[in-house]
GUZAMAR-500666 format. One record per residue (C-alpha): residue in one letter; x, y, z negated. Coordinates in nm, 2 decimals. Layout:
N
  aa       u       v       w
   A       X       Y       Z
...
// end
This chain:
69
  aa       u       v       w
   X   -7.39   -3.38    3.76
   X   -7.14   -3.44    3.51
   X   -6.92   -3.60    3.70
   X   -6.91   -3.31    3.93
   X   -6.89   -3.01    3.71
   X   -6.57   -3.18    3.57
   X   -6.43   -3.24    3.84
   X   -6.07   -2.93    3.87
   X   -6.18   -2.93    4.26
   X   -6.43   -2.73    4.52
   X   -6.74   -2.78    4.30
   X   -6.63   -2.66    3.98
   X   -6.52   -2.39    4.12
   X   -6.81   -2.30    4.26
   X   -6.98   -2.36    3.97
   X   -6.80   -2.10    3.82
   X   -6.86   -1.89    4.11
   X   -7.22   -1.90    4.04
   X   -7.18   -1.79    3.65
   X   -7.02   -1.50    3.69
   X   -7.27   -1.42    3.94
   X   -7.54   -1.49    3.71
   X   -7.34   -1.30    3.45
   X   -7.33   -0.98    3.71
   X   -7.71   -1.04    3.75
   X   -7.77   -1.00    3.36
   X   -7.56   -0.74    3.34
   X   -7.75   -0.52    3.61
   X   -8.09   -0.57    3.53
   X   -8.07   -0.64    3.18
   X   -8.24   -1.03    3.24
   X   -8.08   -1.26    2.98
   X   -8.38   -1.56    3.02
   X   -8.27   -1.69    3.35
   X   -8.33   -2.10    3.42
   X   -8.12   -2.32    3.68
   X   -8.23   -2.65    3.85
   X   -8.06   -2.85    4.04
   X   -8.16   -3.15    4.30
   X   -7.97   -3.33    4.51
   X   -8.02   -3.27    4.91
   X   -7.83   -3.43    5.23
   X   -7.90   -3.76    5.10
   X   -7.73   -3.71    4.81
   X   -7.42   -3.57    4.92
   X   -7.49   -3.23    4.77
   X   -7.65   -3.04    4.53
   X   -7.88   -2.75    4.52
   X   -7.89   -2.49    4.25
   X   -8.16   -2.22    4.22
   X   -8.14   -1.96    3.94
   X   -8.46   -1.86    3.88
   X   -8.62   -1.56    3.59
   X   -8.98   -1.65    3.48
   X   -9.15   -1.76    3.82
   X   -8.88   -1.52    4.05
   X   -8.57   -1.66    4.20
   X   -8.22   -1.47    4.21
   X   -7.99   -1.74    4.37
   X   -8.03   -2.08    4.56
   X   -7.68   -2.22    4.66
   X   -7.63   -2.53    4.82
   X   -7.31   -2.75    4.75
   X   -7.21   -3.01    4.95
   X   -6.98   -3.28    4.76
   X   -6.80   -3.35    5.03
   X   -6.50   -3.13    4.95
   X   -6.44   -3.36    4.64
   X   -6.38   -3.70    4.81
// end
C-alpha cells in the first residue's frame, strides 16, 4: 500500500479523491470517527477501500493498479 499511495500517478490521485470525499462526508453529518480498510481484489491487481462509521459503510471504491504500470 505504500508503494502505491506514493506513487504521483492514477492511484494517488484517487486516493485523494476519496479524502475529500470523506472530508464532504464529515462535514455534512458531523461524523469525525470514520475507519478505512483496504484488501486487495483481482488477484492482486487492485485494491478495495471501504470507509466505514461504527458498523455502517459510507464508501467502497475499488482501484485497479493497472493504470500505474
Amino acid at each position: 500500500m505504500e508503494k502505491i499511495v506514493n506513487n504521483d500517478g492514477y492511484l494517488r490521485s484517487g486516493l485523494m479523491d476519496i479524502a475529500r470525499q470523506l472530508l464532504n462526508v464529515c462535514s455534512e453529518t458531523g461524523v469525525s470517527n470514520i475507519q478505512i480498510v483496504t484488501s486487495p481484489w483481482k488477484e492482486g491487481k487492485g485494491i478495495t477501500l471501504l470507509a466505514k462509521t461504527d458498523d455502517k459503510p459510507i464508501l467502497s471504491v475499488k482501484m485497479d493498479t493497472a493504470y500505474e504500470k
